[in-house]
C-alpha positions as CSV (number, residue, x, y, z in Angstrom):
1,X,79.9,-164.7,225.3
2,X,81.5,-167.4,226.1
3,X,85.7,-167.4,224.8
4,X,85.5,-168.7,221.7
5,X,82.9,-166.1,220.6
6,X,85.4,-163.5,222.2
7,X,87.7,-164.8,220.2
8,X,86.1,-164.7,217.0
9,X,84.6,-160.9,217.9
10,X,88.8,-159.7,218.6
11,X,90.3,-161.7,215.7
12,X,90.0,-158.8,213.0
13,X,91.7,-156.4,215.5
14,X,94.6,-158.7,216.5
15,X,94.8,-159.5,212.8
16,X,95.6,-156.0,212.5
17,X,98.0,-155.5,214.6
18,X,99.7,-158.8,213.7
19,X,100.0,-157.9,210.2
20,X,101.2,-154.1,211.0
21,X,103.7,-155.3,213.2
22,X,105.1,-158.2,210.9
23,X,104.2,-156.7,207.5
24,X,102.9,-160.0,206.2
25,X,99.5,-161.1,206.5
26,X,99.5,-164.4,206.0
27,X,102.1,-164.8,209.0
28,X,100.1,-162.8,210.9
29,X,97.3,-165.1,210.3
30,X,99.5,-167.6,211.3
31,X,100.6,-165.7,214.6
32,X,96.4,-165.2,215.4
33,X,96.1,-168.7,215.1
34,X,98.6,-169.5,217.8
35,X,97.4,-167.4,220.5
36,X,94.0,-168.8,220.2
37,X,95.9,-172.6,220.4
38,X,98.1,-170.4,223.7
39,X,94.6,-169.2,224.7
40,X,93.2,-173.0,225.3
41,X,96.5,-174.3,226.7
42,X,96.4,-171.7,229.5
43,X,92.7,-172.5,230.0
44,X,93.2,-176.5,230.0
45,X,96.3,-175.6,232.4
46,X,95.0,-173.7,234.7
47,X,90.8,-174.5,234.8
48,X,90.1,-170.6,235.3
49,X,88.7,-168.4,233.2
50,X,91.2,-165.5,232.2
51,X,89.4,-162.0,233.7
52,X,90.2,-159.6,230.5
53,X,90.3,-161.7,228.0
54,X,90.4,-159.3,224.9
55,X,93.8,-157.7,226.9
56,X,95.0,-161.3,227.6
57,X,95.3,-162.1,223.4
58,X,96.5,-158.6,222.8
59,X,99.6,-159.7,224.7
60,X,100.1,-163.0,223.7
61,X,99.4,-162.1,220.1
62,X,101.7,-158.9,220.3
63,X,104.6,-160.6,222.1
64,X,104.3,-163.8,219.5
65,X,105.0,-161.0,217.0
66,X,107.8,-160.0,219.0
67,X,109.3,-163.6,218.7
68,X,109.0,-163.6,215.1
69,X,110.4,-159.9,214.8
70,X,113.7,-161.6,216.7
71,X,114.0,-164.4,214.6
72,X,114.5,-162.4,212.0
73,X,116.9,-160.0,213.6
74,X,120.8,-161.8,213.2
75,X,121.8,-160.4,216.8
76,X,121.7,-161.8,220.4
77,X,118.1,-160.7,222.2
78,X,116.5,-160.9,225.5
79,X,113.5,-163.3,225.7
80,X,110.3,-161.8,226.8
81,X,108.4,-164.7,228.6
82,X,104.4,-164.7,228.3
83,X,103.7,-165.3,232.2
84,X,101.1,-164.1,233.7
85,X,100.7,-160.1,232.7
86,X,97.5,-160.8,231.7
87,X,96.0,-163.4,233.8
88,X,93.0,-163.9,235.9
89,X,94.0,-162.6,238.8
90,X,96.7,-160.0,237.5
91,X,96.1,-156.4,237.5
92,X,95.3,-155.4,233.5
93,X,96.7,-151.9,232.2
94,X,95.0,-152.6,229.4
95,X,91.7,-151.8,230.6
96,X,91.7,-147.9,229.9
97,X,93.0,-148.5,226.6
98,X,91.4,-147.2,223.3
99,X,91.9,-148.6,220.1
100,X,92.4,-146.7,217.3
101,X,89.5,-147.8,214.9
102,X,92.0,-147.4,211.3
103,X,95.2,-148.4,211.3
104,X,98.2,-145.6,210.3
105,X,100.2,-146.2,207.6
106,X,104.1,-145.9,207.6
107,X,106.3,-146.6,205.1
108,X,106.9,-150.1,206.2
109,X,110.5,-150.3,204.6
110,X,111.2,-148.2,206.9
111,X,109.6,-149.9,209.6
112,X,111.2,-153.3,208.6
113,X,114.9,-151.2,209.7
114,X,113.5,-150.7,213.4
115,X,114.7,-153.3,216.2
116,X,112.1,-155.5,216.9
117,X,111.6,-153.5,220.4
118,X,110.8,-149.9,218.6
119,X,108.8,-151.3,215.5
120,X,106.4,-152.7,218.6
121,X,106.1,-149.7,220.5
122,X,105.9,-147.7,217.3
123,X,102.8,-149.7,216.4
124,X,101.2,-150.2,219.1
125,X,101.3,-146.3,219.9
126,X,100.9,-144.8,217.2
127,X,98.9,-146.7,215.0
128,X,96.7,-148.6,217.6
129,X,96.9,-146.2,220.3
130,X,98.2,-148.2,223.1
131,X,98.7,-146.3,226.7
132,X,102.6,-146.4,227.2
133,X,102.2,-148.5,230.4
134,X,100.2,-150.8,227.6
135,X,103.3,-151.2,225.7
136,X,105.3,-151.9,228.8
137,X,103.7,-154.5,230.1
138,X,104.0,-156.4,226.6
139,X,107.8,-155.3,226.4
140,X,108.0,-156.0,229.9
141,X,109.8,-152.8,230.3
142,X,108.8,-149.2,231.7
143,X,106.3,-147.0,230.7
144,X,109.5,-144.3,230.2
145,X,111.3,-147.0,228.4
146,X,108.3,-147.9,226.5
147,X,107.9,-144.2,225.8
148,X,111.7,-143.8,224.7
149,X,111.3,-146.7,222.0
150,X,108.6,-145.2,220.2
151,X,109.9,-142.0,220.2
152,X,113.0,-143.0,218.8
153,X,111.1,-145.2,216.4
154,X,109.1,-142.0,215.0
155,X,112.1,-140.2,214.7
156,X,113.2,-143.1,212.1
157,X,110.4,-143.1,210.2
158,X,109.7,-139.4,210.1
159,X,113.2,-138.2,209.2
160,X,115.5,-140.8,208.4
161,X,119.1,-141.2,208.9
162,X,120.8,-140.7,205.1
163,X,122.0,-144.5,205.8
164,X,118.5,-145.4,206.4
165,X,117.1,-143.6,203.8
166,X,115.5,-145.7,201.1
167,X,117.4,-147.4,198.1
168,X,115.3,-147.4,195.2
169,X,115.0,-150.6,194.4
170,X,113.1,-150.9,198.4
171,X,110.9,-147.7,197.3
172,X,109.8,-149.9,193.7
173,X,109.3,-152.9,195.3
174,X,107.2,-151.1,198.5
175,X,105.2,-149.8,195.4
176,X,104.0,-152.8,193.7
177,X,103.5,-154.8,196.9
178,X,101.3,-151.9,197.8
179,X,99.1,-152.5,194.6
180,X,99.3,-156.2,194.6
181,X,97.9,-156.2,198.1
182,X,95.0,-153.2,197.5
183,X,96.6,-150.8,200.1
184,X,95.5,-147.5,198.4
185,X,96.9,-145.0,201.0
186,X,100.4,-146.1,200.8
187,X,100.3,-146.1,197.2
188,X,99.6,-142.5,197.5
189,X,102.1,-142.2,200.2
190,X,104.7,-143.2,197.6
191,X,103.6,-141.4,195.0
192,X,105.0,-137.7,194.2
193,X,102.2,-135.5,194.3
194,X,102.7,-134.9,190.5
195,X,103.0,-138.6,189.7
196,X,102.4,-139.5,186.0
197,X,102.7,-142.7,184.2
198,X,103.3,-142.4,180.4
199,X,104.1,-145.5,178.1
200,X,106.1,-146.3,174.3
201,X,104.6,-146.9,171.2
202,X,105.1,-151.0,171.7
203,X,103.7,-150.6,175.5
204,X,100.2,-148.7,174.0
205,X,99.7,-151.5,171.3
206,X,100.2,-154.0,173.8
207,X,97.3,-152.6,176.3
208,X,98.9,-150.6,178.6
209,X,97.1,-146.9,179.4
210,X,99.5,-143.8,177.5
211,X,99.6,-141.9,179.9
212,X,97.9,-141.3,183.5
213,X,98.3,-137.9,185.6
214,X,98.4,-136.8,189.2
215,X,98.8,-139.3,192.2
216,X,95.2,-140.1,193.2
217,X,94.4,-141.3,189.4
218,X,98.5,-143.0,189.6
219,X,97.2,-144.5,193.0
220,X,93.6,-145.8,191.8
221,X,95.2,-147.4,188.3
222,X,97.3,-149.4,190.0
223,X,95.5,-150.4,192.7
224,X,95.0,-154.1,193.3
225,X,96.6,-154.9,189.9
226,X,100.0,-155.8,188.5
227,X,99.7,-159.1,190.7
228,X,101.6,-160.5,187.8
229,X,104.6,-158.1,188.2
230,X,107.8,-159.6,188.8
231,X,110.9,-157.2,189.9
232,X,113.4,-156.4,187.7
233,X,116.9,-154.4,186.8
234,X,116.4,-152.3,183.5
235,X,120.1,-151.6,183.0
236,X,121.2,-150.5,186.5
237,X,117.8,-149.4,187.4
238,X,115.3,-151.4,189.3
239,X,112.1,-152.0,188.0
240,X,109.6,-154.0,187.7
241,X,108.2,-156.3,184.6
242,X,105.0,-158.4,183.4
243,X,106.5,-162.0,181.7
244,X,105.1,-164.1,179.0
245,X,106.5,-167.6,178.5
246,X,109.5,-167.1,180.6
247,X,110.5,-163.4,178.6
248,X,109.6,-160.0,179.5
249,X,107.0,-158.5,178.2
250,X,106.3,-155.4,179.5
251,X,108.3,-153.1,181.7
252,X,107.5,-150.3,184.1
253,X,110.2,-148.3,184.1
254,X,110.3,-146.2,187.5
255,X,111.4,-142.6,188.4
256,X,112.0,-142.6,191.9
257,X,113.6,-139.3,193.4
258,X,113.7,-138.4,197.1
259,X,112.1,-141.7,198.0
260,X,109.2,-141.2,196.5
261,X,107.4,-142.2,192.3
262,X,107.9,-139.7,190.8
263,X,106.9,-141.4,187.6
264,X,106.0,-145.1,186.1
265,X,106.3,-145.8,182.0
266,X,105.5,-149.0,180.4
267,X,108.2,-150.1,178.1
268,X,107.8,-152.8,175.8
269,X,110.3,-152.1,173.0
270,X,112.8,-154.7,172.1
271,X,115.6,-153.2,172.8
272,X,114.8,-152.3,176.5
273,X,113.3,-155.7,177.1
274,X,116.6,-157.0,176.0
275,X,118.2,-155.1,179.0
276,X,115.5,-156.8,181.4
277,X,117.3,-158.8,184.0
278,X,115.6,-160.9,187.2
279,X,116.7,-159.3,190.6
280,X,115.9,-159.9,194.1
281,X,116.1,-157.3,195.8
282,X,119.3,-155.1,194.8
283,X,120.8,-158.4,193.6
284,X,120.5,-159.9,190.0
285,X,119.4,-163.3,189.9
């Protein structure tokens, strides 16, 4: 195969770990893209073949994540330079590595509050299965330090901090981007177990279902719908809302308790879309 075929043949898996890492697939895209573009620079550069190439673009793409993460974080950071980890004639840790063949799901608002250093050990540990030496070669750190960041990282997303824990308006939001983007099992890992969604008289005549019971049939409803769904402050409760012509329509009104949907209803009375106002995030716009 010559490295253009390679390419092609390891795009779905960097893909994957690109848009894990940055929650945001068509950045990751963009991210894929560019370490293919690094991959022929390097090549035209240098006029050797790279030895391991699938372990070469796992690094560049994984470390051009780690640029973007930083951009986005408002504090002072060390760079990480590309180099040569990876290169022809450098020795490859990568080589015992095996990947994971799914991808884990955490709740990625959670994993949008780790520093840029643990939410790329977390991933690449615990969802792709990356050695630890792996991970520190790309952090170009050690294997203990490596090892320290993801620990610390699961610790996060497994229990918390009460200031870390989840406002609701980050669980609705987490919600619907789940079921405008298809992703069924972190629907149900948002949903209570004993999830419902129920609905008003104006919300049934409108179209909406009256009521739906237990996660898994919660989970499958809204699935790859509600692309349509704009988010919303019902009173001083975020929410989410379908508009027609500039005016809401129809509202689903969450429950959220403990993190977690505890139950959706679909409000279209007047008098509650009345009290529909346009947020962004916790703000009103």
């Amino acid at each position: 195969m010559d490295r253009t075929e390679i390419f092609e043949a390891e795009r779905p898996r960097l893909l994957g770990i690109a848009s894990r890492v940055l929650a945001d697939h068509a950045e990751a895209e963009d991210v894929v893209q560019q370490a293919w573009l690094r991959l022929e620079r390097a090549v035209a550069r240098d006029g050797t073949d790279i030895e391991n190439l699938p372990a070469w673009l796992t690094t560049v793409t994984t470390r051009l994540c780690l640029d973007r993460l930083r951009s986005r974080t408002p504090v002072p950071v060390e760079e990480v330079e590309l180099g040569e980890t990876f290169g022809a004639t450098a020795s490859d840790p990568a080589d015992d590595v095996a990947l994971a063949d799914t991808v884990g799901i955490a709740l990625q608002a959670v994993i949008d509050r780790l520093s840029p250093r643990e939410r790329v050990a977390f991933v690449l540990h615990d969802s792709f299965g990356f050695e630890f030496g792996t991970i520190a070669a790309v952090l170009d750190t050690t294997p203990a330090a490596a090892r320290k960041l993801a620990s610390r990282a699961r610790a996060k997303v497994a229990q918390p901090a009460a200031e870390d824990s989840l406002a609701d308006w980050e669980v609705v939001d987490a919600f619907m981007d789940a079921a405008r983007g298809g992703d069924l099992e972190r629907l149900l890992q948002l949903l209570a177990p004993d999830a419902v969604v129920g609905a008003d008289a104006a919300a049934v005549q409108a179209g909406t279902p009256a009521s739906i019971e237990g996660r898994g049939e919660v989970a499958a409803f809204f699935n790859g719908s509600a692309h349509a769904a704009m988010p919303v402050f019902v009173g001083d409760r975020p929410a989410a809302a379908w508009f027609h012509r500039g005016a809401a329509a129809v509202v689903f009104d969450f429950t959220v308790e403990h993190g977690m949907v505890r139950g959706i209803t679909f409000r279209a009375e007047p008098e509650v879309l009345a009290r529909v106002v346009r947020r962004d995030g916790a703000d009103p716009r």
